[in-house]
C-alpha positions in Angstrom: 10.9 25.9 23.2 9.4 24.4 20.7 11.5 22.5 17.6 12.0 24.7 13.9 9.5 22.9 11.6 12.6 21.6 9.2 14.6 20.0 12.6 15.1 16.6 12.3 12.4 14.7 15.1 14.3 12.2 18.0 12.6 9.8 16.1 13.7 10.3 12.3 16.4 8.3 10.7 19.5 10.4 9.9 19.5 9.7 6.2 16.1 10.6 5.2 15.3 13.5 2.8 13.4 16.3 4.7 13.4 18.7 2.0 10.8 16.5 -0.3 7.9 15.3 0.3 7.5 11.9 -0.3 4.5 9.6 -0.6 4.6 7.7 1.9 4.2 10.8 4.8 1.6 12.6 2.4 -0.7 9.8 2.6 -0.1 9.6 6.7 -1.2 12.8 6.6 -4.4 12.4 4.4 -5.2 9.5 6.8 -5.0 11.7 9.9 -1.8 10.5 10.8 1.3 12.1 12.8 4.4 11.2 10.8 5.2 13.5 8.4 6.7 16.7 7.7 5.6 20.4 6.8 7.1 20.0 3.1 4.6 16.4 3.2 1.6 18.5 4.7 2.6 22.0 2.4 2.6 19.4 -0.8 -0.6 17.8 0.8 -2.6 20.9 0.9 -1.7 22.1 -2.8 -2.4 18.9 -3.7 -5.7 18.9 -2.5 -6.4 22.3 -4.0 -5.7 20.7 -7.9 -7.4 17.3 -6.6 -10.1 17.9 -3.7 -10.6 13.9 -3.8 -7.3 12.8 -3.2 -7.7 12.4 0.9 -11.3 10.8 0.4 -9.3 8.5 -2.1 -6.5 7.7 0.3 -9.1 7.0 3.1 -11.3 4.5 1.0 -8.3 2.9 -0.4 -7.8 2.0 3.7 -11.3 1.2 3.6 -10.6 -1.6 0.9 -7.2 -2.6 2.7 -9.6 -3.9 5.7 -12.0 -5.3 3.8 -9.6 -7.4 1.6 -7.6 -8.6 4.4 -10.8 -9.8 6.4 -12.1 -11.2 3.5 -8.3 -13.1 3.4 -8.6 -14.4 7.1 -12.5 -15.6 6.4 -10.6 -17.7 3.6 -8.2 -19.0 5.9 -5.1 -17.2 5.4 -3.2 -16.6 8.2 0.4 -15.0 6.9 0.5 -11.7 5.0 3.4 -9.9 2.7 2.4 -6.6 2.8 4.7 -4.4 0.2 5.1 -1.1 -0.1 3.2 -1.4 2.9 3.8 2.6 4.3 3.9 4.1 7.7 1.8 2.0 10.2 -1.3 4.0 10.9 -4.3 2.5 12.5 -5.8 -0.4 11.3 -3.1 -1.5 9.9 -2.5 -5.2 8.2 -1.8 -6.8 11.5 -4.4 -5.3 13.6 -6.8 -6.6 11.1 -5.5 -10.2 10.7 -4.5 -11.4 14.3 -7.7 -9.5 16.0 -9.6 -11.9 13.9 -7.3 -14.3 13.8 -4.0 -13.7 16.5 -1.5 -16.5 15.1 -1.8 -14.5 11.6 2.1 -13.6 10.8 2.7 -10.2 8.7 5.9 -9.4 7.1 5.9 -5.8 6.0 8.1 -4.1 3.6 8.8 -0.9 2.6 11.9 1.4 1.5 11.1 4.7 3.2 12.9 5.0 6.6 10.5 6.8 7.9 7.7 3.9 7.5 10.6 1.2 8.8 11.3 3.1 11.8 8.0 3.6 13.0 6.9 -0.3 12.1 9.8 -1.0 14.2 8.3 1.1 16.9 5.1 -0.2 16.4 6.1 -4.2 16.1 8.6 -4.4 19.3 7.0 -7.3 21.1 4.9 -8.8 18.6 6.7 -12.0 17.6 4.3 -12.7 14.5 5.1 -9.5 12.4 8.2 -7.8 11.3 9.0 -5.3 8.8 12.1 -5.4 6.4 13.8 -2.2 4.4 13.8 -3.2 0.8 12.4 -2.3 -2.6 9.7 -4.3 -4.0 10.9 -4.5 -6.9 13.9 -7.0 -5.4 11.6 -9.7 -4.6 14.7 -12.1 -3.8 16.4 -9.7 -0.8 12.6 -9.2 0.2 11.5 -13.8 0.1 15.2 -14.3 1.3 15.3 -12.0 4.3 15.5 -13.7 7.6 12.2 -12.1 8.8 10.6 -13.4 5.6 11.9 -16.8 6.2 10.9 -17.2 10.1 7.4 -16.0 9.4 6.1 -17.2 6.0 5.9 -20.5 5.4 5.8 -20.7 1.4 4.2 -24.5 0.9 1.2 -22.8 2.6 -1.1 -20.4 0.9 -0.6 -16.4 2.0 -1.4 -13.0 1.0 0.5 -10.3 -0.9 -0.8 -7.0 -0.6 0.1 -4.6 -3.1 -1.9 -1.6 -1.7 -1.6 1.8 -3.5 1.7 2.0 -4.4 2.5 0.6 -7.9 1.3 4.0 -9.2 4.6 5.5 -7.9 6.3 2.2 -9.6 7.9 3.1 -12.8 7.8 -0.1 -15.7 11.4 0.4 -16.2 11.7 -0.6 -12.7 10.2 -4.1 -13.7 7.2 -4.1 -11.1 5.3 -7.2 -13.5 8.6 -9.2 -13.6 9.0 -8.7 -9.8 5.4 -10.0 -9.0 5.2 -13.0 -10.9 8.3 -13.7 -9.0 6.5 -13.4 -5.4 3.7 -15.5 -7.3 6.0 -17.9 -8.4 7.3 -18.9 -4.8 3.6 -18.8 -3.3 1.7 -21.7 -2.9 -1.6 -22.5 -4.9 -4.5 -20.7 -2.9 -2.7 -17.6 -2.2 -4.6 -13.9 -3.0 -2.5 -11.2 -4.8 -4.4 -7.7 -3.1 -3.5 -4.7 -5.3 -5.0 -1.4 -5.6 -3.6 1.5 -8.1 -4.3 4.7 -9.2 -5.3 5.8 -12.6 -6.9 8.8 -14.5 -9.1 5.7 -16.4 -13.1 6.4 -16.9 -12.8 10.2 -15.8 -10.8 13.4 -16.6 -7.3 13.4 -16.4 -5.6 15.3 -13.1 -4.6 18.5 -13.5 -1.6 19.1 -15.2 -0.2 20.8 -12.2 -1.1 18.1 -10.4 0.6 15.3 -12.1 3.6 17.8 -12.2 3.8 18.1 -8.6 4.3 14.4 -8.0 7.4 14.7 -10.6 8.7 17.0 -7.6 8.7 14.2 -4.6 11.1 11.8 -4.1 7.9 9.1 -5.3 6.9 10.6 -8.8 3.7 9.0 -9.8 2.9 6.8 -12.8 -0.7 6.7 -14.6 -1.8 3.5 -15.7 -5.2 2.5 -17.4 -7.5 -0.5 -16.7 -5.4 -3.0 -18.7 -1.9 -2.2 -18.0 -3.3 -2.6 -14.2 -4.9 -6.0 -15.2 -1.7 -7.3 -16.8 0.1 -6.4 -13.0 -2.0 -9.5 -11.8 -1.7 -12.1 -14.5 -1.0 -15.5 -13.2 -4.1 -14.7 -10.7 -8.5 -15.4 -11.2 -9.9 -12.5 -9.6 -12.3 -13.1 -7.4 -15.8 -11.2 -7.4 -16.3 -8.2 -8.7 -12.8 -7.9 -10.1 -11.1 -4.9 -10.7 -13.1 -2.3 -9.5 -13.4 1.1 -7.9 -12.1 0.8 -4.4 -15.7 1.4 -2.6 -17.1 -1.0 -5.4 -14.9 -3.8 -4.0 -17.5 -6.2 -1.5 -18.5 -3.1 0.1 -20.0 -3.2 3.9 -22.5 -0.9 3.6 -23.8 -1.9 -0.8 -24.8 2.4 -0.7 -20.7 3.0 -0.1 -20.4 1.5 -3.7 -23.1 4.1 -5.2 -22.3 7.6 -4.2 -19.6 8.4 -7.2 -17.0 5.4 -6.7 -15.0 7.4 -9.3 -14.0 9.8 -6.9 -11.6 6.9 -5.0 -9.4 7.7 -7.5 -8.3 4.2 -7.3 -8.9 0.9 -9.0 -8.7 -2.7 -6.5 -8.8 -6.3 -7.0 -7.8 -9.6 -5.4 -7.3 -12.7 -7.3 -6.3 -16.0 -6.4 -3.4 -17.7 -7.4 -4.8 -21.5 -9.0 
């Protein structure tokens, strides 16, 4: 007999919310992914009725995760803090590093259970990455954990990945503050990978869209070019800069064309002097 939709999965942890939808499960889902709820894939499908581009958004934002953390291996990186970093679906950061490069060591971090439980899953036997339960906005739990401190070596140069999820990061939670703190402890050479989304250059999301977000346990928060700009001071940003997410060193230079807009989401890299 099968489960009721609301029961709690073998594999849940006990003290996560399955009434709300939260962010982390509604972008599993746009990705194709199995780890979420039906509140996650009911929001998901409203959502997509007020904003048809929101799962092509969510798939090229993966897009640009891949082709930033390549383009962070070709450089010679080889350790990664991935924050906010969300429930492991394919291709995620580690996949891409140690394929191309297998000593590459990944510390992921994120605060939904869900995500940590399934890393954990995912991780058990790989000694090079590890994911810790935290906030990103307490970078000195996060560069003081004891998976942070057996994997990243901080006189060498790494990679932070900041990957579509400032934009559920309020400022009074101090997300500027936090990351000149992680840029602070990194060594010169280091890349700062961020990606956020914004209502900048095209018509604002519905109001019942930007409403609905207000209903999750991740509300959203709209920023414009700028105020996404200012989240990487203390970085150069490497070519093209801040961008649409297809725009950024595309594989295929036609990707970058065909409305870019429609990614919903602005990314950059830029290297720490």
């Amino acid at each position: 007999m099968g489960a009721m939709p609301a029961e709690r999965p073998s594999w849940a942890p006990q003290n996560i919310d399955l009434e709300r939808p939260n962010a982390a499960r509604i972008y599993d889902y746009y990705l194709g992914g199995a780890c979420n709820f039906e509140h996650d894939r009911d929001f998901a499908q409203k959502f997509l009725a007020l904003m048809p581009d929101a799962e092509l958004a969510a798939r090229r934002n993966r897009a640009f995760l891949r082709r930033a953390v390549r383009f962070c291996v070709n450089a010679g990186i080889r350790q990664f803090l991935d924050l906010g970093s969300g429930i492991p679906t394919v291709g995620n950061v580690h996949e891409i590093a140690q394929e191309m490069a297998p000593e590459s060591r990944i510390v992921y971090v994120d605060n939904e259970p869900v995500a940590v439980a399934h890393s954990e899953l995912i991780l058990e036997g790989n000694e090079n990455a590890a994911i810790v339960q935290a906030d990103l906005c307490d970078p000195d739990t996060i560069l003081n954990s004891e998976s942070t401190r057996r994997l990243l070596n901080f006189d060498e140069p790494m990679a932070l990945l900041i990957v579509s999820v400032l934009h559920f990061v309020p400022d009074s939670a101090g997300p500027r503050a936090a990351i000149a703190r992680y840029l602070d402890a990194m060594a010169s050479g280091s890349y700062l990978v961020l990606s956020h989304g914004t209502s900048h250059g095209r018509d604002r999301p519905p109001r019942e869209a930007a409403a609905g977000y207000e209903r999750t346990t991740t509300p959203g928060v709209d920023r414009g070019r700028q105020e996404i700009l200012s989240l990487m001071a203390g970085t150069e940003l490497v070519e093209p800069g801040l961008v649409w997410t297809p725009q950024w060193r595309p594989d295929n230079p036609e990707d970058a064309h065909d409305h870019p807009e429609r990614s919903l989401v602005l990314a950059g890299v830029g290297r720490k002097p």
